[in-house]
C-alpha positions, 0 to 999 in steps of 0.5 A: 949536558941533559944527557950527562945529567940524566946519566948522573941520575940513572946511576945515583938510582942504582947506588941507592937500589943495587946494595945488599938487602933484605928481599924476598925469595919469590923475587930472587928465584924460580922454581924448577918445572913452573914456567911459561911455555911458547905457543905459536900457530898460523891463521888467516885475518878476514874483514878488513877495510880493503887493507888486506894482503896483496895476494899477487905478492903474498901466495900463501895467503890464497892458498891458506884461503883455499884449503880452508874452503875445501875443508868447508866443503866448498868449491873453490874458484881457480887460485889466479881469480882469487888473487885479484878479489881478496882483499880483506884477507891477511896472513897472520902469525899468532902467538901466545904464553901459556902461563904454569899450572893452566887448565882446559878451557881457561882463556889467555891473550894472543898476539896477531902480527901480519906475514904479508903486505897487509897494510892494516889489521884493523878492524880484522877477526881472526879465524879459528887458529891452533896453537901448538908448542914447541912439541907440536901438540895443540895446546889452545884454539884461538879466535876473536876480533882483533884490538889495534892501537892505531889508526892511519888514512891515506889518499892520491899518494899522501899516507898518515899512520898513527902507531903500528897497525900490523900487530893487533891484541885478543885479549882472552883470545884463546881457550886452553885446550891441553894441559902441560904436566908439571913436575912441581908436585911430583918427588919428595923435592922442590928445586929453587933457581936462583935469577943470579948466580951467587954463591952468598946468596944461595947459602944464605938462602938455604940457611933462612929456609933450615932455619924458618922452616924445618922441624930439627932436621935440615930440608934445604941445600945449595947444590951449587952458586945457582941452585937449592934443592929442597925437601916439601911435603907431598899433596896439598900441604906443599902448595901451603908450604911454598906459599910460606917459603916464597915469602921468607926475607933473605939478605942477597949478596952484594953484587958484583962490580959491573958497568954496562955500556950500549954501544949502539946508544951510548949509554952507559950505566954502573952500579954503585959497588964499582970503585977505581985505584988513583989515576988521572984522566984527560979528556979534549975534543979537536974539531975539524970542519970542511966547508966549500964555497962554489964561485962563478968566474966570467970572461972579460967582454970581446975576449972568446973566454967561456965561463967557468965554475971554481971552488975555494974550500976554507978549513978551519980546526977547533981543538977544545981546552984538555983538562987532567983530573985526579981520581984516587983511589977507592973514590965513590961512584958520585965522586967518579961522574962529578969527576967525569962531568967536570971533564965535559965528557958526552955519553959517547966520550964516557965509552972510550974513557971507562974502557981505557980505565979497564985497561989501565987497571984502574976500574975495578968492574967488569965492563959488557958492552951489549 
């Protein structure tokens, strides 16, 4: 019944949240070529706690460990001797955005996570590590002591760990090193993307733009359901225009009719534009449950009998009391979860329910099950 009740909650939010209104355009679209790019790279962790990489099992971080020494000039020991003393060292994946209009020698934050069998991070600095992007140009060098939010101790075999202590944080860990051209000021146009398509929206969109912004002639047009293509002025005045366009108030379509369902959790949640045509629903749960009682039987004295195990299994079926309810047509989403709640459905149960409604062409929504 909580778990009912909460669903009846996240689904009265949405009603009261998802209908059509005034939003800025900053939040309802992107703007073509300003975006975060991916950095990745591949470094090594060194001054843990003795809760580095069991390099027997995890070759690479010797190997890593030993061509870094060359490059430092030093003469390295046989691989096989190493494996046996490093313990401080891990492997490590360092990941990173790289957020618009970055410039060299700003700082931004990276993520550390260990690709071998460390067992802890803590505690741990990262080595000067390249960042490349999806191209395979070095965009930032990142290096830092890393912050891991967690703790854990263990001893003659018994472990105690608090949170995930193989992923740690550097804040400001990394230093931009190359900057990404962006298209943003480049062409007498801007292109706007909208986050969902929507062809209301797009023309709405358009229309406070021509109307707010332009000086007689239209500057703005929806190219399609998703897309606007807009004429700005060149140089500085176009970040001055943007700031004045990202703000403008538009009247977003009303969304569609959708209900999403996580079957891997159960939940369900609908918004508020989802409406039914007249139908009845049932709903009632049969129980069968199989218990078995082991029995010990002895021979009489003096009768050369041997003792023996026999087993009595008792079923017993429980078929809970069905209901039938009435739901017209065009009822409201309140009405459709008092209606289902009366029917003494669980999460699981509304899964079945909504989907059989859909294919009775009573539920007037589109169903996902992610």
């Amino acid at each position: 019944m909580r778990a009912i009740l909460t669903f009846f909650l996240i689904t009265s939010l949405l009603a009261c949240s998802l209908g059509a209104e005034a939003r800025r355009i900053k939040d309802l679209a992107t703007i073509q070529g300003v975006r975060h790019n991916q950095l990745i790279g591949y470094g090594l962790v060194v001054g843990l706690d003795g809760t580095g990489d069991m390099t027997i099992l995890t070759p690479f971080t010797v190997q890593s460990f030993l061509n870094m020494l060359t490059r430092m000039g030093i003469n390295t020991p046989p691989a096989s001797v190493l494996q046996t003393m490093l313990k401080n060292v891990a492997a490590v994946m360092v990941t990173a955005d790289l957020p618009p209009f970055s410039r060299p020698g700003q700082t931004i934050d990276v993520t550390v996570s260990s690709v071998g069998n460390a067992n802890s991070l803590l505690g741990g600095t990262l080595l000067m590590t390249p960042l490349k992007g999806a191209d395979g140009q070095v965009y930032a060098m990142a290096q830092g002591n890393l912050l891991v939010g967690g703790v854990g101790g263990g001893a003659k075999g018994s472990k105690v760990l608090v949170n995930h202590q193989s992923v740690g944080l550097i804040p400001s860990g990394a230093t931009v090193e190359r900057l990404v051209n962006s298209p943003f000021s480049q062409g007498d146009y801007i292109t706007l993307e909208l986050n969902e398509m929507d062809f209301t929206t797009a023309t709405q969109m358009a229309d406070v733009i021509n109307q707010q912004l332009a000086l007689g002639q239209p500057i703005a047009a929806a190219l399609d359901g998703r897309t606007l293509q807009v004429r700005a002025p060149g140089g500085t005045a176009r970040v001055q225009f943007m700031s004045r366009l990202e703000n403008l108030q538009v009247d977003a379509g009303i969304q569609e009719a959708k209900v999403i369902i996580n079957a891997r959790n159960g939940s369900v949640v609908m918004n508020q534009n989802v409406t039914l045509e007249e139908c009845a629903v049932a709903h009632g749960n049969l129980t069968v449950v199989i218990s078995a009682l082991n029995q010990v039987s002895q021979p009489n004295p003096l009768s050369n009998g041997s003792t023996v195990q026999t087993g009595q299994a008792a079923v017993n079926i429980k078929e809970d009391k069905g209901a039938l309810i009435l739901l017209n047509k065009g009822v409201s989403l309140n009405q459709v979860i008092r209606a289902l709640n009366t029917l003494g459905a669980k999460p699981e149960d509304l899964l079945s329910i909504l989907q059989s409604m859909k294919a009775a062409g009573a539920l007037h929504a589109d169903l996902e099950i992610i």
